[in-house]
GUFIPA-754302 format. One record per residue (C-alpha): residue number from 1; residue in one letter; x negated, y negated, z negated. Coordinates in nm, 4 decimals, m for minus. Each point is the difference from the previous one (the first is absolute). Last residue first. Layout:
BEGIN
    i  aa        px        py        pz
  NUM   A         X         Y         Z
...
***
This chain:
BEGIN
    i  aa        px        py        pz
  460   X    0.4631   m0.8553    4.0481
  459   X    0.1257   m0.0578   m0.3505
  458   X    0.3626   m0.0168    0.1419
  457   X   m0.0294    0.3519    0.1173
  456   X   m0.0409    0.1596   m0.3440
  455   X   m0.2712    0.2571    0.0137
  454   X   m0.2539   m0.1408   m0.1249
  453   X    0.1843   m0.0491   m0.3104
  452   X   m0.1110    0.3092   m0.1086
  451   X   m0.3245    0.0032   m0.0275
  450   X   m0.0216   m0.3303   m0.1791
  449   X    0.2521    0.1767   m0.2777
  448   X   m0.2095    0.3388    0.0157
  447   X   m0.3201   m0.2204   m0.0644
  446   X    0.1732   m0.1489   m0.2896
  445   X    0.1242    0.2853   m0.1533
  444   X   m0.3617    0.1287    0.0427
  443   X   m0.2060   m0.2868   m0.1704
  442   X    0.2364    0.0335   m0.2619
  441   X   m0.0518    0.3451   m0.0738
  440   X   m0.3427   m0.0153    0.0383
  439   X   m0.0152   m0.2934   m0.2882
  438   X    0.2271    0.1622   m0.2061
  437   X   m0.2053    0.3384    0.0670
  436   X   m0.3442   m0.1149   m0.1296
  435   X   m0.0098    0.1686   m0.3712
  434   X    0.1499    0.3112    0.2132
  433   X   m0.3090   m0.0237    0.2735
  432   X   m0.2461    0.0205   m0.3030
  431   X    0.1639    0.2668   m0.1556
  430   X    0.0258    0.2019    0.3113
  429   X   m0.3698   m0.0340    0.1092
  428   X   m0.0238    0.1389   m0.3529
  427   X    0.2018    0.3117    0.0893
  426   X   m0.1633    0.0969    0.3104
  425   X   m0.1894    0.2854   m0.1700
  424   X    0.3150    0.1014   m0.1919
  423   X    0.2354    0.0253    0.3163
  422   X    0.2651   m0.2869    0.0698
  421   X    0.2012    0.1780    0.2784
  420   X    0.2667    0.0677   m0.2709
  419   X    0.0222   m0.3547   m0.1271
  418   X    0.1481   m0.1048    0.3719
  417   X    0.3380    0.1611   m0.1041
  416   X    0.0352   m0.2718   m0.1981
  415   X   m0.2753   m0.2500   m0.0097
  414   X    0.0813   m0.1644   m0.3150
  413   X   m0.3121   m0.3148   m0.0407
  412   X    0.2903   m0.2495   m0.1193
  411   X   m0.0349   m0.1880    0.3637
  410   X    0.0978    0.4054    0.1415
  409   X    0.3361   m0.0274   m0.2098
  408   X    0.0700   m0.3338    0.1448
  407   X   m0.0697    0.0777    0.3642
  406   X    0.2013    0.2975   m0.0204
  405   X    0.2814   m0.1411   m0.1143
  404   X   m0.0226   m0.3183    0.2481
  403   X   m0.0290    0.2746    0.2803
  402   X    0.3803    0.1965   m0.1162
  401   X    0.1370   m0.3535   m0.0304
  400   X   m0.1426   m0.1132    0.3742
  399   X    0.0921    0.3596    0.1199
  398   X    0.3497    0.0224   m0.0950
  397   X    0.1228   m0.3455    0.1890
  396   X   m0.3263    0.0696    0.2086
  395   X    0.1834    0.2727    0.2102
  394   X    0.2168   m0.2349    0.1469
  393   X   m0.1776   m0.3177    0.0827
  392   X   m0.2737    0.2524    0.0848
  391   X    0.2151    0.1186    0.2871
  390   X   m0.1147   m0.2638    0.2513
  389   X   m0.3387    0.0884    0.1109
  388   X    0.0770    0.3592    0.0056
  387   X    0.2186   m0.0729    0.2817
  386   X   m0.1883   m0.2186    0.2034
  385   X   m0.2535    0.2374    0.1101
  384   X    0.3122    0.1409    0.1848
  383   X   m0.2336    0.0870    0.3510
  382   X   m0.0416    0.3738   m0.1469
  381   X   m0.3370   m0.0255   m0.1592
  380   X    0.1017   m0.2113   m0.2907
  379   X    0.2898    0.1467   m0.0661
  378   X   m0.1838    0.2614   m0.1443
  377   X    0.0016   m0.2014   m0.3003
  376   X    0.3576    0.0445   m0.0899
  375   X   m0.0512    0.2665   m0.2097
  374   X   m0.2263   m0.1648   m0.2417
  373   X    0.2407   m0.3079   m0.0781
  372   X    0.2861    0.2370    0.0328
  371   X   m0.1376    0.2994   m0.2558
  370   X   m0.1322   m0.3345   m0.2423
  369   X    0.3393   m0.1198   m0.0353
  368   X    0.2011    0.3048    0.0113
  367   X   m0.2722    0.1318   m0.3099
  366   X    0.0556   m0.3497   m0.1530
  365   X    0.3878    0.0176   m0.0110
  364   X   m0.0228    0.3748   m0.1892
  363   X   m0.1945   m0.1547   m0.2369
  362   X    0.2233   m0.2998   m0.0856
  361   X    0.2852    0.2404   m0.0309
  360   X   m0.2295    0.2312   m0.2184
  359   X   m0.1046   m0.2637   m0.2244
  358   X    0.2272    0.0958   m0.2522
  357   X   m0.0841    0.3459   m0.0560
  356   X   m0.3856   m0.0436    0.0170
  355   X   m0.1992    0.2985    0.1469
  354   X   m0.0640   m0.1961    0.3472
  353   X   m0.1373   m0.3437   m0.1937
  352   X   m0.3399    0.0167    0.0394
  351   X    0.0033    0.2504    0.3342
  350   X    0.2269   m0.3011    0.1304
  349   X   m0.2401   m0.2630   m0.0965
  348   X   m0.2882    0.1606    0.1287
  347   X    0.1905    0.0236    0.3233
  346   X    0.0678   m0.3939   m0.0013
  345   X   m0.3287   m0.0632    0.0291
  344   X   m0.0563    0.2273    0.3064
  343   X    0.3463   m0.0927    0.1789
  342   X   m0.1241   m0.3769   m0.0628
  341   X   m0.3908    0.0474    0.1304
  340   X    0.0847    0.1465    0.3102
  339   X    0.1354   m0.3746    0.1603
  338   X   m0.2613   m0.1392   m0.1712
  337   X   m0.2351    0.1759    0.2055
  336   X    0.1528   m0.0319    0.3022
  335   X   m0.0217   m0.3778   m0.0606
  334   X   m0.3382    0.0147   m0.1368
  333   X   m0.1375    0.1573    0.2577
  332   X    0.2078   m0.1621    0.3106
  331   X   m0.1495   m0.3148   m0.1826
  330   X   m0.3463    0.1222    0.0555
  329   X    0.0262    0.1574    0.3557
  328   X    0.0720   m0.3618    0.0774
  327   X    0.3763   m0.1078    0.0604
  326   X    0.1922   m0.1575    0.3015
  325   X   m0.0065    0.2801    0.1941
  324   X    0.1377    0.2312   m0.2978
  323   X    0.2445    0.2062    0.1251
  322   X    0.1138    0.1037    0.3856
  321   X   m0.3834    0.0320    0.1145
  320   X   m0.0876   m0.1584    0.3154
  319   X   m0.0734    0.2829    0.2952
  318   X    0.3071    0.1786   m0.0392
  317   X    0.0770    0.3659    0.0136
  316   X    0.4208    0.0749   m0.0884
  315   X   m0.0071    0.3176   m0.2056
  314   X    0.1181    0.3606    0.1985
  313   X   m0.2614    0.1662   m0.0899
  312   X    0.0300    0.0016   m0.3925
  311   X    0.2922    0.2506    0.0758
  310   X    0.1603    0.1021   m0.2942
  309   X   m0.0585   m0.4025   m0.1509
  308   X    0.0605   m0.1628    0.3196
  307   X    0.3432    0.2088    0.0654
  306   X    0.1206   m0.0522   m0.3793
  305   X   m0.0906   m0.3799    0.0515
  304   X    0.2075   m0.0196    0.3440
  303   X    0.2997    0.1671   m0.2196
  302   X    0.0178   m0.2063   m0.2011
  301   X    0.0029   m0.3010    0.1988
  300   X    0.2856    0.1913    0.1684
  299   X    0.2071   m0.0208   m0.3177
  298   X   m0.0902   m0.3512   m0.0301
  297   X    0.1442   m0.0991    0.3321
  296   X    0.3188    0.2547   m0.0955
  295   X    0.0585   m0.2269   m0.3004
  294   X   m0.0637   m0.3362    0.2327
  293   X    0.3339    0.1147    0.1993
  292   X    0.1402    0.1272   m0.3546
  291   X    0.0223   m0.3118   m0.1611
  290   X    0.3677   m0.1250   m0.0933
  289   X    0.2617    0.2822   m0.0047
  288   X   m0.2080    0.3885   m0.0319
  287   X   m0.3474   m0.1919   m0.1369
  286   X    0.2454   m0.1631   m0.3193
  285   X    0.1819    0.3039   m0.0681
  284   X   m0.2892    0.2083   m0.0453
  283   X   m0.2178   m0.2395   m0.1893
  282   X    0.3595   m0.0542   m0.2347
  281   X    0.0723    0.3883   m0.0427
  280   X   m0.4672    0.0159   m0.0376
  279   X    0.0577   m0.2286   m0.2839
  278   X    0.3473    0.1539   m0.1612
  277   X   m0.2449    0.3119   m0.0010
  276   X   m0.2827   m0.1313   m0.1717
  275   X    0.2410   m0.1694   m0.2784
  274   X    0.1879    0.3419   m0.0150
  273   X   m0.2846    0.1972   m0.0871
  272   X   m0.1519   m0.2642   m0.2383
  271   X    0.3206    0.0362   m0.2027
  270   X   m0.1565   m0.0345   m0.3139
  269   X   m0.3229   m0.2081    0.0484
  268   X   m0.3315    0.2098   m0.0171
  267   X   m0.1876    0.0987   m0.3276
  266   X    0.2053    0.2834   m0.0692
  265   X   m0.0307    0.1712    0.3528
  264   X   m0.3608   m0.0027   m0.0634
  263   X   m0.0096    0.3657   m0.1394
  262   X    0.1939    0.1286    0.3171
  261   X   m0.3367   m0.0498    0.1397
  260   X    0.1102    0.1494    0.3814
  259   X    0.2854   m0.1955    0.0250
  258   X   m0.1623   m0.2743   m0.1562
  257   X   m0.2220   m0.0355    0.2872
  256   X    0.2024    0.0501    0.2583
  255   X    0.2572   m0.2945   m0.1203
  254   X   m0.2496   m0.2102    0.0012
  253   X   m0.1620    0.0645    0.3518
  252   X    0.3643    0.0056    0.1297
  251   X   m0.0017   m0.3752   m0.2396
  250   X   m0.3094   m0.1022    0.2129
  249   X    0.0903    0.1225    0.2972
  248   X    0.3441   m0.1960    0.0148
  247   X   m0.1998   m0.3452   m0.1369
  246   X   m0.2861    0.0410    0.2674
  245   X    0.3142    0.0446    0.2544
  244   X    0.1617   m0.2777   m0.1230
  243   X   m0.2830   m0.2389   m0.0253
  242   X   m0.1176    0.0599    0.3218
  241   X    0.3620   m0.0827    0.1265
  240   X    0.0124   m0.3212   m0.1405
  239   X    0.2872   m0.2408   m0.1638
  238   X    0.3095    0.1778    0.0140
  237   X   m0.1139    0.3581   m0.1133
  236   X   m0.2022   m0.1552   m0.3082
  235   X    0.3094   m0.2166   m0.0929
  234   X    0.2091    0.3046   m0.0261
  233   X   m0.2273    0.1176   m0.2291
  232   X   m0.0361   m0.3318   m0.2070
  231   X    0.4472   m0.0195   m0.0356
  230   X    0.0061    0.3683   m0.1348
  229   X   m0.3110   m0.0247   m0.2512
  228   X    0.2079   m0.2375   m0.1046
  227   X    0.3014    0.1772   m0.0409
  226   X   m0.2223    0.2611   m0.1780
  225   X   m0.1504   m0.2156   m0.2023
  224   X    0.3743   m0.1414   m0.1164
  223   X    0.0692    0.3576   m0.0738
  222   X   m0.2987    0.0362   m0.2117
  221   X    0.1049   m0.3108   m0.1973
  220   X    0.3799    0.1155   m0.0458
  219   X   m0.1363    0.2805   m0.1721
  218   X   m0.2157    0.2935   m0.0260
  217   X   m0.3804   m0.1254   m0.1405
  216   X   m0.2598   m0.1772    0.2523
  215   X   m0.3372    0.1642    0.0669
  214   X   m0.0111    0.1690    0.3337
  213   X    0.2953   m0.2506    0.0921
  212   X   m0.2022   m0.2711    0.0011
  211   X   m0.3205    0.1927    0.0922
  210   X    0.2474    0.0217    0.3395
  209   X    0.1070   m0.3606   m0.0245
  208   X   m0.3750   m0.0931    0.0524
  207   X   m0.0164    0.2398    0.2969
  206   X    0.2355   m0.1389    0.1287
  205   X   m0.0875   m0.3798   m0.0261
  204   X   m0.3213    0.0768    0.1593
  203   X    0.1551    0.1378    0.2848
  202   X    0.2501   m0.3483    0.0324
  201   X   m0.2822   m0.1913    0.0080
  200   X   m0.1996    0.2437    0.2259
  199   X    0.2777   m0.0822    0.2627
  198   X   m0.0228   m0.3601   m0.0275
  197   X   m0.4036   m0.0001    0.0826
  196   X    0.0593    0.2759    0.2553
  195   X    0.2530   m0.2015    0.2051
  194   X   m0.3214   m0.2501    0.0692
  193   X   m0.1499   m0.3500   m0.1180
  192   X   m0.3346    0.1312   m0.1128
  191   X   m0.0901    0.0550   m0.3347
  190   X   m0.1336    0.3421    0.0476
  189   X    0.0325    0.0559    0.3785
  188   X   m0.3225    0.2021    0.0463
  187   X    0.0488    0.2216   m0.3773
  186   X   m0.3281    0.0325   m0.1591
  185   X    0.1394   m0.1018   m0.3643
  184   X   m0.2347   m0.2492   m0.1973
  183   X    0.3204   m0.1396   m0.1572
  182   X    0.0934    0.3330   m0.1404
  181   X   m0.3155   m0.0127   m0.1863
  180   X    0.0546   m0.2954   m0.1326
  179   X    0.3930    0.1175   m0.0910
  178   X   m0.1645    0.3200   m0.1469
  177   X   m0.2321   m0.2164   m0.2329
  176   X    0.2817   m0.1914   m0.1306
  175   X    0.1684    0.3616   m0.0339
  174   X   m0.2684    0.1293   m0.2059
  173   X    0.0316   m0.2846   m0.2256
  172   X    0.3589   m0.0148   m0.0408
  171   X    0.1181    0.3263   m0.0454
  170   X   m0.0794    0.3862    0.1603
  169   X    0.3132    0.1094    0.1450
  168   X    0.3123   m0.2784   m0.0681
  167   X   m0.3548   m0.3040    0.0324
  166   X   m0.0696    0.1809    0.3255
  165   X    0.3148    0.0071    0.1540
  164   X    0.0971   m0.3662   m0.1273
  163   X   m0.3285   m0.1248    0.1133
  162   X    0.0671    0.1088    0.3870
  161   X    0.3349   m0.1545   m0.0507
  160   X   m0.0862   m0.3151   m0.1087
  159   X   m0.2830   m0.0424    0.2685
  158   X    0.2504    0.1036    0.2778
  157   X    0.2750   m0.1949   m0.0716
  156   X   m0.0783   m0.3845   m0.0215
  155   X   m0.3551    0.0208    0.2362
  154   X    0.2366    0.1915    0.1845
  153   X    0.2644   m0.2835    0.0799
  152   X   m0.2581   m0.2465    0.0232
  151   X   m0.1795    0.1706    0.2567
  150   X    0.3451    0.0384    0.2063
  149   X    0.0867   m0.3248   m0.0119
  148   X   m0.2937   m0.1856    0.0697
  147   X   m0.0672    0.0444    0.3816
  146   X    0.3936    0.0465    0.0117
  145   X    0.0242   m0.3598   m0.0845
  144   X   m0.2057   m0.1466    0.1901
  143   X    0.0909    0.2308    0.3594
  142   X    0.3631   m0.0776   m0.0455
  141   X    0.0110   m0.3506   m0.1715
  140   X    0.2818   m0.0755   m0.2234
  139   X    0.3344   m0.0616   m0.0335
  138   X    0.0723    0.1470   m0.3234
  137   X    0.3189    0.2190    0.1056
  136   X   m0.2402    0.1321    0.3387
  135   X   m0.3317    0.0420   m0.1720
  134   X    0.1655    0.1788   m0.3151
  133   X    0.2193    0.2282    0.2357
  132   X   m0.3007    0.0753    0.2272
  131   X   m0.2093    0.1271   m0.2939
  130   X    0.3001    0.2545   m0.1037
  129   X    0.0825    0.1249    0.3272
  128   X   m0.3781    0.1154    0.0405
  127   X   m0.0300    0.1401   m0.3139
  126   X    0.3050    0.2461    0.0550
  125   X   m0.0159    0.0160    0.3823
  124   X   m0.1615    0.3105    0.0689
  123   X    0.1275    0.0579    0.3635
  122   X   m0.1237   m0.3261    0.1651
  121   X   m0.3511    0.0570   m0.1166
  120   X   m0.0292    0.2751    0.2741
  119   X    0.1248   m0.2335    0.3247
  118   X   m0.3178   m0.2160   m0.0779
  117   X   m0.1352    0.2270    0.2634
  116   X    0.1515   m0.1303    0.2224
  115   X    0.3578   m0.1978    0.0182
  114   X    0.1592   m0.0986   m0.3390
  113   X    0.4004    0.0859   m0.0703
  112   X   m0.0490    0.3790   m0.0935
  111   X    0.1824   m0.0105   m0.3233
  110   X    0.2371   m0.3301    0.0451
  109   X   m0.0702   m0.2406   m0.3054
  108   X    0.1746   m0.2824   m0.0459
  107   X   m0.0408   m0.4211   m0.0213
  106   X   m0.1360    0.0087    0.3607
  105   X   m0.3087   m0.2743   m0.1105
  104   X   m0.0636    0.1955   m0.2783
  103   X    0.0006    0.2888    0.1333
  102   X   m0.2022   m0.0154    0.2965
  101   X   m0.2186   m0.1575   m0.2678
  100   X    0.0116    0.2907   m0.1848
   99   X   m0.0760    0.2163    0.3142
   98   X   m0.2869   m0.2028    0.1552
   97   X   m0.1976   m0.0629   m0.3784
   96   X   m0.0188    0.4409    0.0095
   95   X   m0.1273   m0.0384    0.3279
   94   X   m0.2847   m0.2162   m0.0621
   93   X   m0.0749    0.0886   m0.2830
   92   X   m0.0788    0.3743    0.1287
   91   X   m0.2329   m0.1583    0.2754
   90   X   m0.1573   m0.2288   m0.2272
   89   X   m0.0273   m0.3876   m0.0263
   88   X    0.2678   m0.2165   m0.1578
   87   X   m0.1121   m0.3541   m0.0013
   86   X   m0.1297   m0.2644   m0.2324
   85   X   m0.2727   m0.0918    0.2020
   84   X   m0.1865    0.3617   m0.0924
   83   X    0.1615    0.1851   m0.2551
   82   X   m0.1729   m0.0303   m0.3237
   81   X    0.2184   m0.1175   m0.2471
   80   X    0.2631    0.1671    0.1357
   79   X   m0.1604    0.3653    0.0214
   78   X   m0.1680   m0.0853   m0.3233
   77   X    0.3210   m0.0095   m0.2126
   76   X   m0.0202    0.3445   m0.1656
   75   X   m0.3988   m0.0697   m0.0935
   74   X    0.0901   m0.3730   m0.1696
   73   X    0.2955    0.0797   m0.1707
   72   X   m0.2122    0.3368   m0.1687
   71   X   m0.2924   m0.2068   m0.0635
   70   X    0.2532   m0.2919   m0.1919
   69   X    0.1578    0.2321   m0.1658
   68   X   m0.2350    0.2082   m0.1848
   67   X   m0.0887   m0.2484   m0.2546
   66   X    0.3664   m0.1145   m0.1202
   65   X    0.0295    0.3725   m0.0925
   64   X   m0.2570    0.0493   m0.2839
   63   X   m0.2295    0.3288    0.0583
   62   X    0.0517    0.2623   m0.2434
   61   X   m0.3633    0.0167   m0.0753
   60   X   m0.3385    0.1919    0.0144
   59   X    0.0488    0.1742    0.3765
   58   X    0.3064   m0.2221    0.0790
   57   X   m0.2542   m0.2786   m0.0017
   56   X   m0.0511    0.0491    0.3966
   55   X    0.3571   m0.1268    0.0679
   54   X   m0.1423   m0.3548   m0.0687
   53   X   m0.2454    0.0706    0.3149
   52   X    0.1800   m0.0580    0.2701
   51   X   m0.1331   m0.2921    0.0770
   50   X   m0.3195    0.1477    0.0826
   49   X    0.1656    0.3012    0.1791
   48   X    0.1366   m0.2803    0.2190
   47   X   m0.3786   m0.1479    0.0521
   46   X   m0.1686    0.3060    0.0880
   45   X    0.3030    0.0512    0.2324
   44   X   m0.0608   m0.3109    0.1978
   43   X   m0.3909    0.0303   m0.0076
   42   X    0.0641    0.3554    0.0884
   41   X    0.2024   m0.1131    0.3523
   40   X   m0.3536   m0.1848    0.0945
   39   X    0.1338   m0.3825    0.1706
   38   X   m0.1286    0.0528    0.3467
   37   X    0.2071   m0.2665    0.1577
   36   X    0.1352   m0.3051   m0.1195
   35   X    0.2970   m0.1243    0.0750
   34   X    0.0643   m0.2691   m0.2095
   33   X    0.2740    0.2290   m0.1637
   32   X   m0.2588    0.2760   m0.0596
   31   X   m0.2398   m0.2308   m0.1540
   30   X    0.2923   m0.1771   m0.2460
   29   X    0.0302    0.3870   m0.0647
   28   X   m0.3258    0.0890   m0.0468
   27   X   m0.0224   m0.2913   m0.3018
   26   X    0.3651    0.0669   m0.1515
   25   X   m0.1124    0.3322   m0.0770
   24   X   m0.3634   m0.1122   m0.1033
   23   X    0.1663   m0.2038   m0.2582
   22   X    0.2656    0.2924   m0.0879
   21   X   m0.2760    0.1946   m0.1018
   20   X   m0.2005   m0.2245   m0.2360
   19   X    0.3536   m0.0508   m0.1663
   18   X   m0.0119    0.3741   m0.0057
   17   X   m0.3512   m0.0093   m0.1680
   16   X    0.0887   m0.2012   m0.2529
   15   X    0.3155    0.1876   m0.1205
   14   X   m0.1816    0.3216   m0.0059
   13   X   m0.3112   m0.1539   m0.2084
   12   X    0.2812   m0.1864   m0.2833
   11   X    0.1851    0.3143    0.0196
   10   X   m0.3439    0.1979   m0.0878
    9   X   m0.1256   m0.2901   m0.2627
    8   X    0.3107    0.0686   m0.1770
    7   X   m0.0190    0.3792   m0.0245
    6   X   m0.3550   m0.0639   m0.1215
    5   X    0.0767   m0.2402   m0.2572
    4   X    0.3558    0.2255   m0.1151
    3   X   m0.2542    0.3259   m0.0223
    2   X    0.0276    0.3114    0.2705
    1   X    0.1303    0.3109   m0.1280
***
């Protein structure tokens, strides 16, 4: 346990250096808006790991509220702040800004109503619909306001609700660490202005009502959980389709799991059965009336990756490589590597916890988590690079918690399962690197945080 001069010197350091972050923050991006070229992408994220720093004394503290907000405003409205004259930019943007406005200016939604490929967005209305009602009954500015709207309306939910799950698992420190480590997810359109940054709202909120109801007592408050639970699923299947099928596989993954540990079926929400099923009834129903033209698009996506992965053959050749040409072999390092790192650190957290009756929900979410974050990766090779990209903001909601655990136990010197590779004539070279493993620790969350948001398209 740390002393109250030393704990106070440590917020004082953390606080200092993420002023010293958001300085050189503001400094690359004054360069970037003068239009200067060349400006190093790790300079940038050097600096917003800098600011980020207050979330760092969750390894000897509780950290205080009031200092993690200003990092966590500041990294979910960068796509605003930074986009160049003030403009959309982005393919996916692009199209998702031409079918609100279509609806804005209309005044009502018509599934199907946008030519091209914008055609898509036009059948998950939900967020859509929502940000062209506030721009059309407040009079304002298409493009302005939904440049902001969106990033505001995640920097309110998604933070919250990434703590909540963490702080109803694990409690407040761990999950101030698992939002920061959320926050360095690998996902290409994290905090961009896309369907997928509604939709992973309305996941998020799901799986929170699911601990919920994994923990609440019969009564008129589980059945309002349930009705909740309800309203967010239905949300999920209106607002993206990559989010409903991630959501459907992930409670069939669920639902596999505790059918074959019957001994879990106590730690999951009553009813989970019928909550899986009323969400595949509404997926279902939803692709059969409103979106099955782009269902059976997806369905033969699928089946293009199942050819390319039987038949390795058959894979489009191309002279310019389909990921990374705008990275150095080092940053597709650390970017692949932090993109391994979560599932890893998260595993130790799962064989931690796996013998631990009420953790057993929790557990059960992180072995889904890391099983699609790993099992994805293929993708890579198949054309659909961008797929593993983008499920982090997914699998991280269990991850980020799951990592932040591990990270704390391994800052007190506990290795876990780690100990048993510790031999007796390497055991002093452990000693020395357990009296060092806050520092380490650090050092790595960090690294895994820059790592990470390489990814993000709106840091390119």
């Amino acid at each position: 346990m740390l002393e109250r001069g030393r704990i106070a010197f440590l917020d004082l350091t953390t606080l200092g250096l993420s002023f010293v972050g958001f300085l050189g923050m503001i400094a690359v991006a004054l360069q970037l808006k003068s239009g200067v070229i060349g400006v190093p992408r790790l300079l940038f994220l050097t600096f917003l790991a800098l600011s980020c720093a207050p979330f760092l004394s969750a390894f000897w503290r509780i950290p205080k509220p009031p200092y993690l907000i200003a990092p966590t405003v500041a990294l979910f409205l960068l796509y605003p702040i930074t986009a160049p004259h003030g403009i959309i930019y982005g393919r996916d943007p692009i199209y998702n800004f031409a079918f609100t406005n279509q609806v804005a200016t209309t005044g009502f939604w018509q599934p199907g109503s946008i030519g091209g490929l914008a055609d898509t967005y036009s059948l998950y209305p939900l967020g859509n619909v929502f940000q062209a009602y506030l721009i059309r009954t407040a009079g304002l500015d298409g493009e302005v306001a939904f440049l902001w709207l969106e990033p505001m309306i995640r920097m309110l939910a998604v933070p919250a609700t990434v703590y909540a799950i963490g702080q109803r698992v694990f409690g407040r420190r761990i999950a101030a660490l698992g939002l920061f480590v959320y926050m360095g997810t690998a996902s290409i359109l994290f905090n961009t202005i896309v369907q997928q940054g509604m939709g992973i709202i309305f996941v998020s909120l799901a799986f929170l009502a699911l601990l919920l109801l994994a923990h609440s007592p019969p009564g008129a408050a589980r059945f309002r959980t349930e009705i909740l639970f309800a309203l967010l699923a239905l949300g999920v299947v209106m607002t993206h389709h990559l989010s409903s099928y991630i959501f459907a596989a992930w409670l069939l993954g669920l639902a596999a799991m505790v059918g074959v540990r019957r001994s879990w079926r106590s730690s999951f929400p009553p009813r989970f059965g019928v909550l899986a099923a009323y969400f595949l009834g509404v997926l279902g129903l939803y692709i059969v009336t409103v979106s099955y033209r782009v269902f059976i698009v997806h369905e033969q996506s699928l089946q293009l990756i199942l050819d390319r992965l039987i038949a390795p053959e058959s894979l489009p050749t191309s002279t310019t490589p389909r990921l990374g040409r705008t990275f150095s072999t080092l940053e597709i390092a650390w970017l692949g590597g932090s993109v391994l790192a979560l599932p890893a650190l998260g595993w130790f957290s799962v064989r931690s916890y796996r013998h631990v009756p009420r953790f057993s929900f929790v557990v059960a979410n992180g072995w889904i988590a890391a099983l699609l974050a790993i099992g994805t990766l293929p993708l890579l090779a198949t054309g659909f690079d961008f797929v593993p990209l983008r499920v982090g903001e997914y699998t991280n909601l269990f991850l980020g918690p799951l990592a932040a655990a591990t990270f704390l136990r391994w800052s007190r010197g506990d290795a876990g399962p780690l100990s048993r590779f510790a031999l007796s004539r390497i055991e002093p070279m452990v000693d020395r690197v357990s009296r060092k493993a806050p520092a380490v620790v650090v050092v790595l969350a960090v690294a895994i945080f820059i790592g990470g948001n390489l990814a993000p398209a709106g840091m390119r």
